[in-house]
ZAZAVEX-44146 format. One line per 8 residues: number of its first residue (from 1); their letters; for each residue x, y, z of N, C-alpha, C, O. Coordinates in steps of 0.1 Angstrom, whole numbers. Layout:
REM residues N
NUM> A> X/Y/Z/X/Y/Z/X/Y/Z/X/Y/Z; ...
//
This chain:
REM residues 248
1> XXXXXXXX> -84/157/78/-78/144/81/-64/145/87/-57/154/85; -63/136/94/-47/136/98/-43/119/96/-51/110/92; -28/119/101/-23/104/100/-7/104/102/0/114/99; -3/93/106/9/91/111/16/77/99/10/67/95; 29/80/98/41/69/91/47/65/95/54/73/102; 51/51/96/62/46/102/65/32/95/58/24/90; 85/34/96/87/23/89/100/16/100/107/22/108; 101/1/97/114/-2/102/117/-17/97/111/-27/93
9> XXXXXXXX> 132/-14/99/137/-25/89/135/-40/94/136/-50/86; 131/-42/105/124/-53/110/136/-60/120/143/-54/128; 137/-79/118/148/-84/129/154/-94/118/164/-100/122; 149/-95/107/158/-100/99/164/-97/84/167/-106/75; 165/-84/83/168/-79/71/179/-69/75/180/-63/86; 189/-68/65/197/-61/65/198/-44/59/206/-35/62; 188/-45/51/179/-36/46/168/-33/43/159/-42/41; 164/-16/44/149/-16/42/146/-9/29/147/3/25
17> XXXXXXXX> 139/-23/21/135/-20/5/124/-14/9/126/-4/2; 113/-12/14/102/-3/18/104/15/14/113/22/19; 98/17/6/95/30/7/77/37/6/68/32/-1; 76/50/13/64/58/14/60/69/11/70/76/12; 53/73/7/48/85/10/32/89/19/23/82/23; 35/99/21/20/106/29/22/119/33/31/122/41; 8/128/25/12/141/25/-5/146/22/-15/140/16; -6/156/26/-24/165/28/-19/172/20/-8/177/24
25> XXXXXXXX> -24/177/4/-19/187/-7/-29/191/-6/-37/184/2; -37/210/-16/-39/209/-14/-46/216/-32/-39/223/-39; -56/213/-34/-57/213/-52/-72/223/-53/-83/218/-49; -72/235/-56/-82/242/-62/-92/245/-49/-105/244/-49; -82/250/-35/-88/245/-26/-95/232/-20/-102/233/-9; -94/221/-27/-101/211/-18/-81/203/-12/-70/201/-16; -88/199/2/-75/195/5/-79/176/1/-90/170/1; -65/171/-2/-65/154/-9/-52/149/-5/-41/153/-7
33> XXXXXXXX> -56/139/2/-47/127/14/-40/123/1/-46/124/-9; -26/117/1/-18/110/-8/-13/103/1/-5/108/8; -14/91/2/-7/85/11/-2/69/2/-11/63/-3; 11/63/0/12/52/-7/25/46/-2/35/53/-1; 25/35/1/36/22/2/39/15/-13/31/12/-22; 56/14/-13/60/1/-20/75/-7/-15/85/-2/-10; 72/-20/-16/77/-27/-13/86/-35/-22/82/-44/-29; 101/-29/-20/112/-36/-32/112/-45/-32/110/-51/-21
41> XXXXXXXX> 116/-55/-47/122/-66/-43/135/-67/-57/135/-61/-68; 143/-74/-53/153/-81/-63/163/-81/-59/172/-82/-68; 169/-81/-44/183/-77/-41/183/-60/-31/175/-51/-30; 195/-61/-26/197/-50/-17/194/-34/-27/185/-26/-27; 203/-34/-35/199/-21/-44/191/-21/-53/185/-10/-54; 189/-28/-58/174/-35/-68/162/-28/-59/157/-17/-62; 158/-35/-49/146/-35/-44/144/-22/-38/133/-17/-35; 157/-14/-35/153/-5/-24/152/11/-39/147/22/-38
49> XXXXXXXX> 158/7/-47/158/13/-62/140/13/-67/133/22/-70; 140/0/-65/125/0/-74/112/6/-66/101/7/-70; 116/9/-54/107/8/-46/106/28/-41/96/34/-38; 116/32/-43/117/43/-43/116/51/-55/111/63/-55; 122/45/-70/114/51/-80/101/51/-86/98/57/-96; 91/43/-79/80/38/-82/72/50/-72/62/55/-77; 78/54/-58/70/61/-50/74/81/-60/67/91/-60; 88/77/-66/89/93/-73/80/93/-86/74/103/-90
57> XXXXXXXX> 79/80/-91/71/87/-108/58/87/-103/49/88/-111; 55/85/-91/40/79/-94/31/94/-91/22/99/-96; 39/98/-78/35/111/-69/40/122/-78/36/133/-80; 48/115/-83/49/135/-95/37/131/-105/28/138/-110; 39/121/-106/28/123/-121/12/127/-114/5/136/-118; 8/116/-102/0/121/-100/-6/136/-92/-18/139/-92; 2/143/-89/5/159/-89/3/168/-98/-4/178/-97; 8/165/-107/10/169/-120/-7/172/-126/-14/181/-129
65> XXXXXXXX> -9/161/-125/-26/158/-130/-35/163/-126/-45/167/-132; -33/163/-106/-44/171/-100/-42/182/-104/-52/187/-109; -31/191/-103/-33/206/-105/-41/208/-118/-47/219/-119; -42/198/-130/-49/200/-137/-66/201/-133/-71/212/-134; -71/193/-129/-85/189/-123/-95/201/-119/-91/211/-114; -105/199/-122/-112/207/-111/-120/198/-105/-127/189/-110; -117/201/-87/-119/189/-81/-139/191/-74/-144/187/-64; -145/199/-85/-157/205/-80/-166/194/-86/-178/191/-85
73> XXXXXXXX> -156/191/-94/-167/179/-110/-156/171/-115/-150/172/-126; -156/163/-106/-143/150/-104/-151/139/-103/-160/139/-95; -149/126/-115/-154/111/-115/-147/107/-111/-135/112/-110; -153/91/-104/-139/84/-102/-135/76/-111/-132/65/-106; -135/78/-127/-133/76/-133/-118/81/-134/-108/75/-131; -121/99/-139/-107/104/-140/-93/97/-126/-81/95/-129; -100/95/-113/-92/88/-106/-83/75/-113/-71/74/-114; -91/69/-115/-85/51/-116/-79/55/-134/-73/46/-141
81> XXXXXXXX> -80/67/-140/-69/65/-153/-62/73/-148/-51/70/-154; -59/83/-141/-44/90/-132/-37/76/-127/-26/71/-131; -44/73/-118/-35/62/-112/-27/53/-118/-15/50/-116; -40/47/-130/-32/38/-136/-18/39/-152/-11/32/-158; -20/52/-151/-12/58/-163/-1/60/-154/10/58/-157; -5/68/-139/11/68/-130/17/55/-127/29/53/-125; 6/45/-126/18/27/-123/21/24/-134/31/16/-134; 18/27/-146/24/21/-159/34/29/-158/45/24/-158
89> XXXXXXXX> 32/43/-159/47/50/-165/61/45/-155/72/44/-160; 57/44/-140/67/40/-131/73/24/-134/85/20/-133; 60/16/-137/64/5/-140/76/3/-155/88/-1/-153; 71/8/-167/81/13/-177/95/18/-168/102/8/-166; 99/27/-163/112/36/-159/118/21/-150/129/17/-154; 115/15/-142/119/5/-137/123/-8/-146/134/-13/-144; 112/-13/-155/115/-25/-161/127/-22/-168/136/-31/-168; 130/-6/-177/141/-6/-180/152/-1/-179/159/4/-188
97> XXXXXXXX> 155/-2/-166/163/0/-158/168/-19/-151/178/-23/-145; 158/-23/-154/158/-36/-149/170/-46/-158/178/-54/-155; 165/-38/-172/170/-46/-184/182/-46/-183/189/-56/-184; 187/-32/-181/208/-32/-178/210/-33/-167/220/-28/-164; 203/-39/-157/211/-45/-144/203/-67/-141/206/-78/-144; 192/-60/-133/186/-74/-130/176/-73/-126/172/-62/-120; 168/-84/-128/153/-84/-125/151/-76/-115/163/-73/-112; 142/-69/-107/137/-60/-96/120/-57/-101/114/-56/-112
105> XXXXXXXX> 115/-56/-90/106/-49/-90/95/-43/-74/102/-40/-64; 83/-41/-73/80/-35/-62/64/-38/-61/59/-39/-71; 58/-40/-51/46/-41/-49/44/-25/-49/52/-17/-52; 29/-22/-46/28/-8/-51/14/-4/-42/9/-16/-42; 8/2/-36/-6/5/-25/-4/23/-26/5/31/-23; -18/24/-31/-21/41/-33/-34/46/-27/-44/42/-32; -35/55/-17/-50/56/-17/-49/70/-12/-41/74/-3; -59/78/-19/-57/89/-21/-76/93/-13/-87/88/-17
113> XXXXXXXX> -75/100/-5/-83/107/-2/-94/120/-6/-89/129/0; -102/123/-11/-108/136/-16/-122/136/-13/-129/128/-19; -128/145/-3/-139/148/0/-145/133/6/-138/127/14; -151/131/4/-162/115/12/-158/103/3/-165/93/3; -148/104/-3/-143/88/-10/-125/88/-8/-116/96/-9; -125/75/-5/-109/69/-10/-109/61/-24/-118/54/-28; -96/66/-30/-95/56/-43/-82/48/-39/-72/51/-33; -85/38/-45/-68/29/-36/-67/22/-54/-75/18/-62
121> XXXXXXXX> -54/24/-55/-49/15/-67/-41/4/-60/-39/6/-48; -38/-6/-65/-28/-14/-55/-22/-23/-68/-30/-26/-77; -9/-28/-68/-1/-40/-72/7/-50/-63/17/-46/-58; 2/-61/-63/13/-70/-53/5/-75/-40/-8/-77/-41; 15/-79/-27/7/-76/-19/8/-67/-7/9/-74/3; 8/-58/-6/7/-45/1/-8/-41/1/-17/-39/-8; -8/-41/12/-27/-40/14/-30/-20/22/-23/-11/27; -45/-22/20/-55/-11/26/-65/-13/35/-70/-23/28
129> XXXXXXXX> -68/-13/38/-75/-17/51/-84/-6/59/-78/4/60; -97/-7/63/-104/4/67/-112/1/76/-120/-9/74; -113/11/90/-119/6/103/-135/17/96/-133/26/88; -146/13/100/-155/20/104/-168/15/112/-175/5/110; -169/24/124/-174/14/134/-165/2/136/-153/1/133; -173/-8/143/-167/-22/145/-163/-29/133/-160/-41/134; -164/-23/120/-162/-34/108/-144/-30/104/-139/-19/101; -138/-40/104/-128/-40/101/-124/-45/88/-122/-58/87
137> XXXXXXXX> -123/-39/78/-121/-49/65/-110/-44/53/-105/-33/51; -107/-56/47/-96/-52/42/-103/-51/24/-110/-59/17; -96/-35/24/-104/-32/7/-95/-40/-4/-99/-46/-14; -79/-38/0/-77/-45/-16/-76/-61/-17/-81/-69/-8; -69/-65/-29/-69/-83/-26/-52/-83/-33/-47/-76/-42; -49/-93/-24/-36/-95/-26/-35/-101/-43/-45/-106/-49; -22/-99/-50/-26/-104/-66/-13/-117/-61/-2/-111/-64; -10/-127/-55/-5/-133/-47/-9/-150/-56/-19/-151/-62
145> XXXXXXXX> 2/-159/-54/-2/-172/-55/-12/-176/-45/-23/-179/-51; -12/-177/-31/-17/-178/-23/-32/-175/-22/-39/-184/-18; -36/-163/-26/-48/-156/-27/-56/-161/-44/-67/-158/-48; -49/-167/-50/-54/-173/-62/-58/-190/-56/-67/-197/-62; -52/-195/-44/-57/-209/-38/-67/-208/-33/-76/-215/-38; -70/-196/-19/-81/-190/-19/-91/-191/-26/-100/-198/-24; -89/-183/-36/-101/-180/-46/-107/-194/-55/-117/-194/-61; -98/-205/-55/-104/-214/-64/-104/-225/-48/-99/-236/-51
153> XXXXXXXX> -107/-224/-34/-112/-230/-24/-100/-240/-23/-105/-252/-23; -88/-240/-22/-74/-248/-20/-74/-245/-7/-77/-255/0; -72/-236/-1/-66/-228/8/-76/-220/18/-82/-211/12; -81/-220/31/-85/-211/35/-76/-200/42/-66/-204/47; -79/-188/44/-74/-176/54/-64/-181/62/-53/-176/59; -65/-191/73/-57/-194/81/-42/-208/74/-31/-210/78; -48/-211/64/-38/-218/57/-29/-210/52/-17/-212/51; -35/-200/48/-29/-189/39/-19/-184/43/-10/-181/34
161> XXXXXXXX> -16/-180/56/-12/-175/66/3/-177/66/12/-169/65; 4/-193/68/17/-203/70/21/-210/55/30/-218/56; 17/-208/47/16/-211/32/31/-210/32/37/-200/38; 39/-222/25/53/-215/22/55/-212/9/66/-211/5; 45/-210/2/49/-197/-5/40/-184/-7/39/-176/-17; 31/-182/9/28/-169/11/34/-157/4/28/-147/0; 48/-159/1/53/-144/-3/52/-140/-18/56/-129/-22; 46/-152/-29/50/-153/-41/39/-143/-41/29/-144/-35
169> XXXXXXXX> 43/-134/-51/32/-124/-54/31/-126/-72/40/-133/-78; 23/-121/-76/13/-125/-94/20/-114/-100/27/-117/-110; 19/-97/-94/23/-89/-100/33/-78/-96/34/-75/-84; 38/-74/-102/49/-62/-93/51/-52/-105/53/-54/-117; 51/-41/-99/57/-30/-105/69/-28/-114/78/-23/-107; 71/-30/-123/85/-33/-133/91/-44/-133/103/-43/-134; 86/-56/-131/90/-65/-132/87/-73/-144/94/-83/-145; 78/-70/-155/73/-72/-164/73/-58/-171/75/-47/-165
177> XXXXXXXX> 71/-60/-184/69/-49/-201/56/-40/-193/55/-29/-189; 51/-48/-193/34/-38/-190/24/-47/-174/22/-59/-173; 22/-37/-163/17/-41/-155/-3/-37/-153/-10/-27/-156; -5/-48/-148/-23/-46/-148/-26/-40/-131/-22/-47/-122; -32/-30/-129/-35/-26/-116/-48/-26/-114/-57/-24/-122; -48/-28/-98/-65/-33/-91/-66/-22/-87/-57/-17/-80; -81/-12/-91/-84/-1/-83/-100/-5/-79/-110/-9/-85; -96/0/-64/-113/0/-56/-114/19/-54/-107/29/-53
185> XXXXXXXX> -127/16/-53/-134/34/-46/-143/29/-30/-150/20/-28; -138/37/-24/-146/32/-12/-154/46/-7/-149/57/-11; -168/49/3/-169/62/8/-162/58/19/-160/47/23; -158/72/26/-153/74/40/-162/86/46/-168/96/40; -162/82/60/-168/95/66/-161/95/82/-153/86/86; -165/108/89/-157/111/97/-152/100/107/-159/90/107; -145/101/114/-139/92/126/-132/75/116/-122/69/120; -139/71/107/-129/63/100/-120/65/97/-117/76/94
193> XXXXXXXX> -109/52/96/-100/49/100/-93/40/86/-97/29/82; -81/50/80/-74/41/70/-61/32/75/-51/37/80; -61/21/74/-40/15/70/-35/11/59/-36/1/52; -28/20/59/-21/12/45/-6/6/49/2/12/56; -3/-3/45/5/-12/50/13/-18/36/8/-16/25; 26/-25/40/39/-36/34/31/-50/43/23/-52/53; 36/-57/35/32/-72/42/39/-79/50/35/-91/52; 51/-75/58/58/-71/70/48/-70/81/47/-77/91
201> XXXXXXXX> 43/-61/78/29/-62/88/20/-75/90/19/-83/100; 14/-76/77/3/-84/76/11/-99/76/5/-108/82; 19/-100/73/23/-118/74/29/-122/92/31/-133/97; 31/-111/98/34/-113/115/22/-111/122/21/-119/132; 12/-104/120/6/-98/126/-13/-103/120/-17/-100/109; -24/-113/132/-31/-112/125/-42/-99/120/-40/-87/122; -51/-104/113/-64/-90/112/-69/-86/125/-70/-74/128; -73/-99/134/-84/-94/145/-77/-89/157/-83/-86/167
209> XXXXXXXX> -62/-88/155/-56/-84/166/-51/-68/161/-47/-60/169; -51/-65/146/-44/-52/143/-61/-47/143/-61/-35/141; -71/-52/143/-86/-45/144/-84/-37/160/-85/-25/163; -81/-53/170/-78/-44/185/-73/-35/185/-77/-25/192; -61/-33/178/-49/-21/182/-55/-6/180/-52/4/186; -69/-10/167/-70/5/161/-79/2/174/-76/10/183; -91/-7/178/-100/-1/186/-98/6/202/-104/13/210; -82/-3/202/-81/-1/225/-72/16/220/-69/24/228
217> XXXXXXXX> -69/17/208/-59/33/206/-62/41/200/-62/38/188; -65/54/205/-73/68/196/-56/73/181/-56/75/169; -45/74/194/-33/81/193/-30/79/180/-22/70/182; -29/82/164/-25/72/154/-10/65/156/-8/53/153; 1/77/163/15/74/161/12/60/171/15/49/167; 5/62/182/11/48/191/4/35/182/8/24/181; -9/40/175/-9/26/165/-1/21/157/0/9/155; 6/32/149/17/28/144/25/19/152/25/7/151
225> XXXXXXXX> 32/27/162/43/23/169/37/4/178/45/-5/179; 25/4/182/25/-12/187/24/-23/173/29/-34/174; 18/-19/162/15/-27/151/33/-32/147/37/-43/146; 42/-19/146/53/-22/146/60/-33/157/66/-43/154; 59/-30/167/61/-36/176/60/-51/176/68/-60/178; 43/-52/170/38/-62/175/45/-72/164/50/-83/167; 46/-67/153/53/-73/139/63/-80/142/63/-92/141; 76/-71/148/92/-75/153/91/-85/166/101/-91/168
233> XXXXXXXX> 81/-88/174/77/-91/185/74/-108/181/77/-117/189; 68/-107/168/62/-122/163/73/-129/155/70/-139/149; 86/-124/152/92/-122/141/106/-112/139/117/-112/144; 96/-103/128/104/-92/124/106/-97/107/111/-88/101; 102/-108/100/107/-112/90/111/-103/82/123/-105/80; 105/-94/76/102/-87/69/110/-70/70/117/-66/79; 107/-61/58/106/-46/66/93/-44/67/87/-50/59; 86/-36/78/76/-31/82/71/-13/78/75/-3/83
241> XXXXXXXX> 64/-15/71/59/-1/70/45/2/69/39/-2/59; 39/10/78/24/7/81/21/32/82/29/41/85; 9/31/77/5/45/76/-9/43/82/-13/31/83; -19/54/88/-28/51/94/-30/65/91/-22/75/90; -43/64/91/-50/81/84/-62/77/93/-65/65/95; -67/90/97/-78/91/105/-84/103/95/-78/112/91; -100/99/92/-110/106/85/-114/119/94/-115/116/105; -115/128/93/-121/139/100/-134/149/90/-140/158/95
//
């Protein structure tokens, strides 16, 4: 597999609470994509705090665990309780850290690669998204007020969109005692196509036009670099941070 990162602080922020990771390890011989976004919030040091300690406990812990594994007789079971024991413990180190300063917390998107499946944990709304063939579809669901209108038929897609309070998200990473995390499994096979994205992206930019970008562009960096583009171009509200992994 390969894949490219890119982040930027956008056209109307003074700071970029966005933090990433993405990295090919490689465990008992099998090589495993680690690729994850979080998205600060609470204030300039708050958010850019929560958002970068949520990307350190989560990737050590979940390190930590693989070298345990043998990844020859791997469920994706053991997957989704790694994950979710690494967003709780990061969530804990944050909430209290939270307690002796001020609210903060972070949206959270993980999806980790190994042999013919992705596992994506997600909190907030920071999305995953996956090209194969012509189907463009987005795997996680936002945990979002907005996407709760949605779901009980208030709201369709395109309302959703301009919602003013699109941004209110349900859950965050140490923003609460104890956080609940959404985990999907998906297969992948070669030439598919992962994004994992900040909502920087997704609230400038629609689906069927970041569908074009992956289809008219092989290059990953220049998908990065127009989705960026295209973000600051509509906007900029936000920070922008988008990853794109190509299956091989």
């Amino acid at each position: 597999m390969k894949y490219f990162s890119l982040t930027d602080i956008g056209k109307k922020r003074e700071k970029n609470e966005d933090s990433y990771y993405s990295q090919i390890k490689e465990y008992s011989g099998t090589a495993v994509g680690i690729f994850a976004i979080a998205d600060g919030m609470g204030g300039y040091e708050n958010g850019e705090y929560a958002s970068k300690k949520a990307i350190e406990e989560v990737t050590n812990y979940v390190d930590e665990e693989f070298q345990k594994l043998d990844f020859s007789n791997i469920f994706d079971d053991d997957i989704r309780k790694i994950l979710d024991k690494a967003l709780n413990l990061a969530n804990n180190v944050i909430y209290e850290k939270s307690i002796s300063s001020s609210p903060m917390g972070t949206t959270f998107v993980i999806g980790i690669i190994i042999n013919d499946k992705i596992f994506i944990a997600n909190v907030g709304d920071s999305r995953a998204y996956m090209l194969n063939g012509d189907n463009f579809t987005q795997i996680t669901k936002d945990n979002s007020y907005v996407q709760e209108l949605i779901e009980e038929g208030i709201l369709d897609e395109e309302k959703a969109r301009t919602h003013e309070n699109k941004n209110e998200i349900t859950r965050a990473v140490g923003y609460y005692e104890s956080v609940e995390v959404d985990f999907y499994v998906r297969e992948v096979q070669a030439s598919d196509k992962i994004l994992i994205c900040s909502d920087g992206l997704t609230t400038m930019v629609e689906d069927k036009l970041i569908k074009d970008i992956f289809q008219q562009k092989t290059n990953l960096e220049n998908i990065c670099m127009e989705l960026v583009f295209l973000a600051n171009a509509n906007g900029g509200k936000d920070n922008i941070t988008v990853t794109v992994v190509e299956v091989e």
